[in-house]
C-alpha positions in Angstrom: 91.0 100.9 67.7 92.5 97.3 68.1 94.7 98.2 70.9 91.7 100.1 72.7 89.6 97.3 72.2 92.4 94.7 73.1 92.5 96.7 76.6 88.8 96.4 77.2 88.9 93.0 76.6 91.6 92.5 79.2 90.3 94.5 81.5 87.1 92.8 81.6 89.2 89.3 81.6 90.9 90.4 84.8 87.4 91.3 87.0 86.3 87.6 87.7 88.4 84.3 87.4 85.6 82.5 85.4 86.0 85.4 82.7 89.7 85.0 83.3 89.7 81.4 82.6 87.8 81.3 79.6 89.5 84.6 77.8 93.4 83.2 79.3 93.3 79.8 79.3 96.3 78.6 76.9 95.8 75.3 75.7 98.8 74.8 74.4 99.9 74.3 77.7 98.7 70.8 79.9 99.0 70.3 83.6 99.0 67.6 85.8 99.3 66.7 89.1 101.3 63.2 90.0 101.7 61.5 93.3 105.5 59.9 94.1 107.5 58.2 96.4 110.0 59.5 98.6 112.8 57.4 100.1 114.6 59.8 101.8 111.7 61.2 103.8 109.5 58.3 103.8 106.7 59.3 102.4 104.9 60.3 98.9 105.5 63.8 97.4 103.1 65.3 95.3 104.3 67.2 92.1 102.8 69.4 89.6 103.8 69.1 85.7 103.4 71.6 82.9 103.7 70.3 79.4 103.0 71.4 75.6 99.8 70.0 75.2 97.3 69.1 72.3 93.9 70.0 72.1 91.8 68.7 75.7 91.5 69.0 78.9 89.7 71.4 81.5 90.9 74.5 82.0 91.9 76.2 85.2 93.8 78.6 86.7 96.9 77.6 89.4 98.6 80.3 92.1 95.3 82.7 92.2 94.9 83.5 95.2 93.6 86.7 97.2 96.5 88.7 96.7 97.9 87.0 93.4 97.0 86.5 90.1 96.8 83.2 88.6 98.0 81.7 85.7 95.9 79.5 83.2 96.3 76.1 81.6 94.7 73.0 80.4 94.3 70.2 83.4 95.2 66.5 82.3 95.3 67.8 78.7 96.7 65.0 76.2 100.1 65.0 76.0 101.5 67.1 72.2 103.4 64.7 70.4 107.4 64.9 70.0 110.2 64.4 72.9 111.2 67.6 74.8 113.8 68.6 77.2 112.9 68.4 80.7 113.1 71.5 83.4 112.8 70.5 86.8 111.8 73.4 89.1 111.9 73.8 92.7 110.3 76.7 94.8 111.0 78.8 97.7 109.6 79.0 100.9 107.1 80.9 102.7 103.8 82.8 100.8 104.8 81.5 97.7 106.5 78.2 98.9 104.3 75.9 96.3 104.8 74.6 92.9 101.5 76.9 92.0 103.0 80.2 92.9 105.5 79.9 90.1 103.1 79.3 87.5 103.8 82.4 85.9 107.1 81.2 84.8 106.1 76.9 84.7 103.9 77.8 81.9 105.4 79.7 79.8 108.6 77.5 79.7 106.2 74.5 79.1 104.5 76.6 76.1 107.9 76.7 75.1 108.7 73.4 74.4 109.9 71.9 77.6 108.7 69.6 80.3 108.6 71.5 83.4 108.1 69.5 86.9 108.2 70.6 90.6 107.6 68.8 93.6 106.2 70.3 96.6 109.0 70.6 98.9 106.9 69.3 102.5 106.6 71.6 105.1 107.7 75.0 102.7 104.1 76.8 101.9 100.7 76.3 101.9 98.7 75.1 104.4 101.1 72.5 106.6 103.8 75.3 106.9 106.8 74.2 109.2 109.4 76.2 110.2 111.2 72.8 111.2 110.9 71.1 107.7 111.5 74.3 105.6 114.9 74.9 107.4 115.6 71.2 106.3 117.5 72.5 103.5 119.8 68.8 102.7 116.0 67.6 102.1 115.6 69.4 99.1 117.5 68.0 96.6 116.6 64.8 97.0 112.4 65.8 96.2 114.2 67.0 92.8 115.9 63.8 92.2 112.8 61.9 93.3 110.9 64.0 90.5 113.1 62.9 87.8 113.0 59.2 88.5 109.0 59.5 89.3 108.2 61.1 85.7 111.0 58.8 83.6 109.1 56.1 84.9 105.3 56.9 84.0 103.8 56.1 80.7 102.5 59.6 80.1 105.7 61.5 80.4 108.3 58.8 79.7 108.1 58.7 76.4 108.5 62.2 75.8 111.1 63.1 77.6 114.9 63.6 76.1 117.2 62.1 79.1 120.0 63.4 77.9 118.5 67.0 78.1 117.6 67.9 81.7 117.7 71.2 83.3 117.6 72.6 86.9 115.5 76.0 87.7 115.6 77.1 91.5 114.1 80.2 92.4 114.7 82.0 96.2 115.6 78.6 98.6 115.1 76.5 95.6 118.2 78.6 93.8 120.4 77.0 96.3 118.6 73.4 96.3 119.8 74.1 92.5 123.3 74.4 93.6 123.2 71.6 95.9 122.0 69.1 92.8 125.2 71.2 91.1 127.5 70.2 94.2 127.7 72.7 96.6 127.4 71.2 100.0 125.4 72.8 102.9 127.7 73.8 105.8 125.9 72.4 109.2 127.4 74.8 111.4 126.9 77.4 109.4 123.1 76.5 108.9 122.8 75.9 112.9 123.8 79.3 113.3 121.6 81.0 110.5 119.2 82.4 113.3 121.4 83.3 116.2 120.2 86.7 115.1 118.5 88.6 112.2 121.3 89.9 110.5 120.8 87.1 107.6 117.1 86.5 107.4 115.1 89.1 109.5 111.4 87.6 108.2 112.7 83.8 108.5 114.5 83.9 111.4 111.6 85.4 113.2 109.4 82.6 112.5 111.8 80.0 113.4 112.0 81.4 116.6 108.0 81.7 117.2 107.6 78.6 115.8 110.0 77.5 118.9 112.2 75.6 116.5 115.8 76.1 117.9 118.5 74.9 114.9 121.0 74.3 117.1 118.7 71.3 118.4 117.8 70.1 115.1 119.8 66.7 113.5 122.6 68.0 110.9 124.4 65.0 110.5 123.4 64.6 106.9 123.3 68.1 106.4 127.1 68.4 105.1 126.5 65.4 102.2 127.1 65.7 98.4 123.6 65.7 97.3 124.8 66.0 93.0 122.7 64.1 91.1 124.6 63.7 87.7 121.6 63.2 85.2 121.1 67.4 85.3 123.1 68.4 82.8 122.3 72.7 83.3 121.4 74.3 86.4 120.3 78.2 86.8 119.5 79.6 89.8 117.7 83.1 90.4 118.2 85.0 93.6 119.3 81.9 95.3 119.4 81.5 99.4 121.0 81.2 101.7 123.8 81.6 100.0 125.5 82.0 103.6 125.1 78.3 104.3 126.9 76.6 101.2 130.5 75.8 101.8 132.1 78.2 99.9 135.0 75.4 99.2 132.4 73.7 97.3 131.8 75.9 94.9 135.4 75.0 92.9 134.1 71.3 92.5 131.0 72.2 90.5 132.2 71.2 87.0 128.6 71.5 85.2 127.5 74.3 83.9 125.6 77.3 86.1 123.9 80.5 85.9 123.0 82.4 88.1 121.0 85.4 87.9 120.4 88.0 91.0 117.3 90.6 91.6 118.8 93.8 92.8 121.8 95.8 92.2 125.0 93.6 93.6 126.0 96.6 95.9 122.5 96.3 97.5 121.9 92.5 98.0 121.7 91.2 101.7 124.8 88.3 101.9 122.0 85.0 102.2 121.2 86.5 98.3 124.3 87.6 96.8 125.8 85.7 94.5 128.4 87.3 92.6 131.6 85.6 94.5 130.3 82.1 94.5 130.0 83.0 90.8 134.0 83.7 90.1 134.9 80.1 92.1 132.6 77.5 90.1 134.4 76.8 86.6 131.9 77.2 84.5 129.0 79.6 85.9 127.9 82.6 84.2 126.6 85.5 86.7 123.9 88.5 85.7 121.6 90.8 87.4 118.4 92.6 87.0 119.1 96.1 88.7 115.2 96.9 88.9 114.1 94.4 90.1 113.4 92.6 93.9 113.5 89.4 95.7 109.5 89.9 95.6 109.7 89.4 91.8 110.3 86.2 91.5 106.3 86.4 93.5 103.3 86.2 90.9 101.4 89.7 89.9 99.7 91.3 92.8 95.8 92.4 92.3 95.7 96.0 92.0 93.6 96.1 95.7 96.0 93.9 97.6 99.3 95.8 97.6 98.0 98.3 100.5 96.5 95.0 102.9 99.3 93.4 101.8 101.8 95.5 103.5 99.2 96.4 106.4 98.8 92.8 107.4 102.1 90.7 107.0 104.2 93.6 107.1 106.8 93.2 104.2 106.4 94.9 100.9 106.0 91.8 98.6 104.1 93.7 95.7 106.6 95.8 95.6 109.9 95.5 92.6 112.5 97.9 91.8 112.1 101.6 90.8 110.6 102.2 87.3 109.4 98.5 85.8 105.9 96.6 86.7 106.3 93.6 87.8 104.8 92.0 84.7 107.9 94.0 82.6 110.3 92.2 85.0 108.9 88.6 84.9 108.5 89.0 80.9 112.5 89.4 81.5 113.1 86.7 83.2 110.9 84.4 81.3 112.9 85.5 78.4 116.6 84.9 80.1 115.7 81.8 81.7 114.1 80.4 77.6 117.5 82.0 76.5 119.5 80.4 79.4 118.1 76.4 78.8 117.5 77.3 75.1 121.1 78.0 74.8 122.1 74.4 77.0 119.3 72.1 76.3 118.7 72.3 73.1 121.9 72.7 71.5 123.7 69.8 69.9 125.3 67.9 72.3 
């Protein structure tokens, strides 16, 4: 009877996003948004925050969209007493490209007991797009580092956070703006070259090239610098990319810590994802996979209705996983590795 009425209760949840709100919303979990500077591209960045939270604040629901659905959490909720461990969390590129489309795994790492922060890389999703400053890869790592400094600084945050525990998450492009804070150094040939054809990136390339940005044209000349920022103590990157543009001579310097965790059998990975050799030449880097799972995982839960006009309309099967799992099986996975993963290097003794 419980489970049968826990279903109907769901079920009714999922059919409008007021319902949602009020039947979801966790409030242990605070969000907030936070303006900061920028020096490297001369200009403010904005950044999102998840936090454990204490009783307050409004609720709402961030990354709902059309196609996906959104996860809940107390807006400007007052901040739960103690000090955590910091996470900061940078996001891929392209439908998903935003600090709200990784939600589903922001909160629950903030429910947790961390900080979690991500600045919206410019130019990578939402609605100022750029092909130009999403291919500006060396850019990055330096909105991460800006991040840091920014929330060690304010009066709500700084208190609370540990400094000597602070963590890296980079998920698609923002797995190898992980490995870039790490050490690895972008190759500018290489990344000039990326779209000479499609054999790396078929869906990227293509809108580089209609977006008339030519990378050959484009100004590399900080491209190649170290951009390790020594205050991140653990780094884990999932599915990172391109791979095919770090400097695989690089990879030996890292002495920090690393995991990295690909979606896919290894056999079946495209190159720009696969990350099993870079693996066996950093020191200290630990390497897994989850066999049934996809790229498109790391993407928040599709509504049951948008799979089909999904596929229809932009032509790439992103509601789609691997064979046999939902995709709310596989992110319950990688929720759990990644709270294993920073458990395990953050909150240890150190």
């Amino acid at each position: 009877m419980m489970h049968s009425f826990t279903k109907t209760i769901s079920a009714a949840c999922f059919i409008l996003s007021a319902i949602a709100q009020q039947c979801f919303a966790n409030e242990t979990v605070g969000v907030r948004e936070m303006t900061l500077a920028s020096p490297q591209r001369g200009r403010e960045l904005a950044a999102t925050v998840w936090y454990p939270a204490s009783e307050g604040g409004s609720r709402q629901v961030l990354g709902e969209t059309a196609l996906f659905i959104g996860t809940p959490a107390m807006r400007d909720a007052p901040m739960a007493d103690g000090r955590y461990p910091v996470i900061l969390l940078s996001h891929g590129a392209g439908i998903a490209g935003t600090p709200a489309g990784v939600s589903w795994l922001a909160a629950p790492l903030a429910q947790h007991g961390f900080i979690v922060a991500a600045p919206t890389h410019p130019g990578n999703g939402g609605p100022d797009k750029s092909a130009a400053e999403t291919m500006k890869l060396w850019l990055r790592p330096g909105d991460i580092s800006a991040t840091l400094d920014a929330i060690g600084r304010t009066a709500f945050f700084g208190p609370h956070i540990v400094p000597e525990k602070v963590g890296m998450l980079g998920l698609s492009m923002g797995g190898s703006t992980a490995l870039a804070l790490a050490g690895a150094r972008f190759d500018a040939d290489r990344l000039a070259g990326y779209c000479d054809t499609d054999a790396s990136n078929p869906s990227l390339c293509q809108w580089v090239r209609m977006s008339g940005v030519d990378l050959h044209a484009v100004d590399m000349g900080q491209a190649g610098e170290s951009r390790k920022d020594p205050r991140i103590h653990f780094i884990m990157a999932v599915d990172p990319a391109p791979m095919d543009v770090l400097r695989p001579d690089s990879f030996p310097e890292i002495d920090g810590p690393i995991a990295i965790l690909n979606l896919g059998r290894v056999a079946d990975l495209p190159p720009t994802v696969r990350a099993d050799s870079a693996a066996r030449l950093m020191r200290h880097a630990s390497y897994s996979v989850i066999e049934d799972a996809s790229h498109f995982s790391m993407f928040a839960e599709c509504k049951p209705v948008a799979a089909e006009t999904v596929l229809a309309e932009i032509g790439e099967p992103i509601c789609s996983d691997g064979e046999g799992r939902s995709r709310k099986e596989i992110h319950k996975q990688i929720i759990n590795t990644v709270m294993q993963a920073f458990d395990q290097m953050l909150r240890r003794a150190r």
